[in-house]
VEXDRENBA-276081 format. One record per atom (N, C-alpha, C): residue in three letters; x negated, y, z negated. Coordinates in steps of 0.1 Angstrom, whole numbers, plus 5000, padded with zeros to 4 digits. Last residue first. Layout:
% residues N
AlaXYZ/...
This chain:
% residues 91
Unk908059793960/Unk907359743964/Unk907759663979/Unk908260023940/Unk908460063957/Unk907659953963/Unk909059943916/Unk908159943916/Unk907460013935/Unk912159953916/Unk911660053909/Unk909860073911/Unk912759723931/Unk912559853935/Unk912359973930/Unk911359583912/Unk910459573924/Unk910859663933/Unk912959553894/Unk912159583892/Unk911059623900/Unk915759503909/Unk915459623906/Unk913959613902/Unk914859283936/Unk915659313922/Unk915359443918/Unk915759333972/Unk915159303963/Unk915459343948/Unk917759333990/Unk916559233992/Unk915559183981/Unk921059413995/Unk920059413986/Unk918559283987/Unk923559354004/Unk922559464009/Unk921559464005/Unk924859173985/Unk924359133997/Unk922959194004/Unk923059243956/Unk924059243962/Unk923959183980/Unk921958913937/Unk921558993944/Unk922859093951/Unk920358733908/Unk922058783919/Unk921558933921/Unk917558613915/Unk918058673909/Unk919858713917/Unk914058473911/Unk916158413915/Unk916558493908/Unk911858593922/Unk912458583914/Unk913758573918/Unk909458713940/Unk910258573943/Unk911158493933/Unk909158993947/Unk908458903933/Unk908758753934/Unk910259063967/Unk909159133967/Unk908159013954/Unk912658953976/Unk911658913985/Unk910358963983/Unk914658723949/Unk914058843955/Unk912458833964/Unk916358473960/Unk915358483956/Unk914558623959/Unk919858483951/Unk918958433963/Unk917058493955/Unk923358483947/Unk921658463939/Unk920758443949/Unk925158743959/Unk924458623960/Unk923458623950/Unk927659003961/Unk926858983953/Unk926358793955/Unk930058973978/Unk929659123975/Unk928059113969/Unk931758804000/Unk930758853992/Unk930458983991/Unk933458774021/Unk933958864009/Unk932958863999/Unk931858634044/Unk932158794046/Unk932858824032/Unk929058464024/Unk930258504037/Unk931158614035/Unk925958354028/Unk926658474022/Unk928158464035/Unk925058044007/Unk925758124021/Unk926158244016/Unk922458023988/Unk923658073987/Unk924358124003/Unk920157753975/Unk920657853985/Unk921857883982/Unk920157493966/Unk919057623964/Unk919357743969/Unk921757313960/Unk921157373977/Unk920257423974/Unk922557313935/Unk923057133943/Unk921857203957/Unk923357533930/Unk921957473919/Unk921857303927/Unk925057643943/Unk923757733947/Unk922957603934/Unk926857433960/Unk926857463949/Unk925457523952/Unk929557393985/Unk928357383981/Unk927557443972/Unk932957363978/Unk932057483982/Unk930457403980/Unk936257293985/Unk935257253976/Unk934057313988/Unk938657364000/Unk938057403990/Unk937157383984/Unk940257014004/Unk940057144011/Unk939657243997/Unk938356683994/Unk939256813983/Unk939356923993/Unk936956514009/Unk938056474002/Unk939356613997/Unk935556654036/Unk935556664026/Unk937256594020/Unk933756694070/Unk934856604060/Unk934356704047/Unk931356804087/Unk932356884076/Unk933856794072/Unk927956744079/Unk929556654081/Unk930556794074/Unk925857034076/Unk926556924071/Unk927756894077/Unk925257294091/Unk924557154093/Unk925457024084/Unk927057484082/Unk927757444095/Unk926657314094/Unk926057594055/Unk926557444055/Unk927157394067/Unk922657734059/Unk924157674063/Unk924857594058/Unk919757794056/Unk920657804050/Unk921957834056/Unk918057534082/Unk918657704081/Unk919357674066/Unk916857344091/Unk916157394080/Unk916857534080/Unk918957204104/Unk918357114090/Unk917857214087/Unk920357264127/Unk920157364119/Unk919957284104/Unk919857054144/Unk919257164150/Unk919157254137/Unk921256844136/Unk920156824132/Unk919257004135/Unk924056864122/Unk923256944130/Unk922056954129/Unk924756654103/Unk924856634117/Unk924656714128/Unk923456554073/Unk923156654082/Unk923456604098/Unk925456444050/Unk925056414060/Unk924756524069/Unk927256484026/Unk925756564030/Unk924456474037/Unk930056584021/Unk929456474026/Unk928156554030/Unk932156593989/Unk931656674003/Unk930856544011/Unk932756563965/Unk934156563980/Unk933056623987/Unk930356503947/Unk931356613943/Unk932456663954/Unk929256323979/Unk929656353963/Unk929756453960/Unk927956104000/Unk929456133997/Unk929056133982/Unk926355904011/Unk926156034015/Unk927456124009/Unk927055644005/Unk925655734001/Unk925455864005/Unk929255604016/Unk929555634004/Unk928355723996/Unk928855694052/Unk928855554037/Unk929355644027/Unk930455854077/Unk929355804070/Unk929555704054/Unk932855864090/Unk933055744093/Unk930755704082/Unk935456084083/Unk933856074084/Unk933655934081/Unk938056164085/Unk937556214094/Unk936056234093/Unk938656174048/Unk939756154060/Unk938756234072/Unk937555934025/Unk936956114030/Unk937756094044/Unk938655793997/Unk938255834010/Unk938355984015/Unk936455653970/Unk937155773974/Unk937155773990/
């Protein structure tokens, strides 16, 4: 497959993306500005079960992310830190 405008291997290249970290500065943020931004396919998204993580970008309404009271993966709304149970619990 070629990837138009990344000169990394083939080992770093899958599902069209490249997951080469070339912002070394932001390896440990939830971003994808740290990865090569080639891609084979315009459109193709980083996957919340491929990262663990969810970018939130401005037409979100709703993320999975890990609630902050129980640490349960839950879809969350943006505004929202925590799952209901834990805000029912005022924790």
């Amino acid at each position: 497959m070629t990837h138009i405008g990344c000169e990394h291997g083939e080992e770093y290249h899958s599902e069209g993306l490249c997951w080469k970290i070339t912002n070394p500065e932001l390896e440990h943020s939830q971003t994808s500005k740290k990865y090569c931004p080639c891609n084979s396919n315009k459109g193709l998204i980083r996957t919340y079960s491929r990262v663990g993580w969810m970018e939130v970008m401005p037409h979100d309404k709703m993320v999975t992310r890990n609630c902050e009271g129980c640490d349960a993966e839950v879809l969350l709304s943006v505004k929202n830190k925590l799952c209901t149970t834990c805000k029912s619990q005022n924790r």
